[in-house]
C-alpha positions in Angstrom: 160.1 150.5 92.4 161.1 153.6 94.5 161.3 153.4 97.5 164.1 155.4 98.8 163.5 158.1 101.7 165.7 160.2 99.7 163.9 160.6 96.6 160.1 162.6 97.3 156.7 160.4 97.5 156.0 163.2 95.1 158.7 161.9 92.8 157.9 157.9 93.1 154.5 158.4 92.0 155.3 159.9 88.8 157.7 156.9 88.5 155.7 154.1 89.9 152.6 155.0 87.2 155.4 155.6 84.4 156.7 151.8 85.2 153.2 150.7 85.5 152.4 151.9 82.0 155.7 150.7 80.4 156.6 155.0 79.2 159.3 157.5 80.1 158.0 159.4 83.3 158.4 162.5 81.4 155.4 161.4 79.0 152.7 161.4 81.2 149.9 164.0 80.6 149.1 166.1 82.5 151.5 166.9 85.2 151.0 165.6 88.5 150.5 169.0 89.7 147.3 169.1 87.6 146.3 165.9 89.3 147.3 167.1 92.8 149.3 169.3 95.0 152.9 167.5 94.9 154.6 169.8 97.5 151.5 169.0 100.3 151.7 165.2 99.2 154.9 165.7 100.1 154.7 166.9 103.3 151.5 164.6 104.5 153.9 161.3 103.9 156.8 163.0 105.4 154.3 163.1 108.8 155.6 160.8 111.4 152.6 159.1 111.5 151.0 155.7 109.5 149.4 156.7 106.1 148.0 155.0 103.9 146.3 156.8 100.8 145.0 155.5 96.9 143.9 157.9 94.9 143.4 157.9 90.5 146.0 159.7 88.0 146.6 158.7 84.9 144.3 155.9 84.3 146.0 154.3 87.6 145.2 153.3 91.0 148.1 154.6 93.2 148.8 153.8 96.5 151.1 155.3 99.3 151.1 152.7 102.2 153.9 153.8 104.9 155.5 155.6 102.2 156.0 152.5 99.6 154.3 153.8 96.4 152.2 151.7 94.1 150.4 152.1 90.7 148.1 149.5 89.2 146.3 150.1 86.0 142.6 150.8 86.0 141.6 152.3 82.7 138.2 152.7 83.9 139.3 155.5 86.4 138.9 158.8 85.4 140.8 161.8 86.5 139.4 165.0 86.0 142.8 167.3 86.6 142.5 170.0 89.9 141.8 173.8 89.0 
């Protein structure tokens, strides 16, 4: 898994689910950015503060705790994609 402070919480999601499903990161449909906001999850984990948050994309429950990422697969979760 991700982990690294240098790579965005943005980032280790979309890897986290792509590991959790077994495909290239690069597959997964739709974007994150049509699930949510990367540059403002972003942001909220880079907050000096303890966070913990578990939300659904791509058929996965994610969760950031502390900024450790994640994914467990839940195909009864549906996403309906922002906008």
């Amino acid at each position: 898994m991700l982990d690294s402070d240098d790579i965005a919480v943005s980032t280790r999601v979309v890897a986290a689910v792509a590991a959790t499903k077994d495909v290239d990161p690069l597959s997964l449909t739709p974007p994150l950015a049509d699930e949510l906001d990367p540059d403002a999850l972003d942001r909220l984990v880079e907050a000096d503060a303890p966070l913990r948050i578990t939300f659904a994309a791509w058929g996965c429950r994610v969760t950031i705790d502390d900024g450790t990422v994640s994914a467990v697969e839940c195909p009864s979760l549906v996403t309906v994609p922002a906008g």
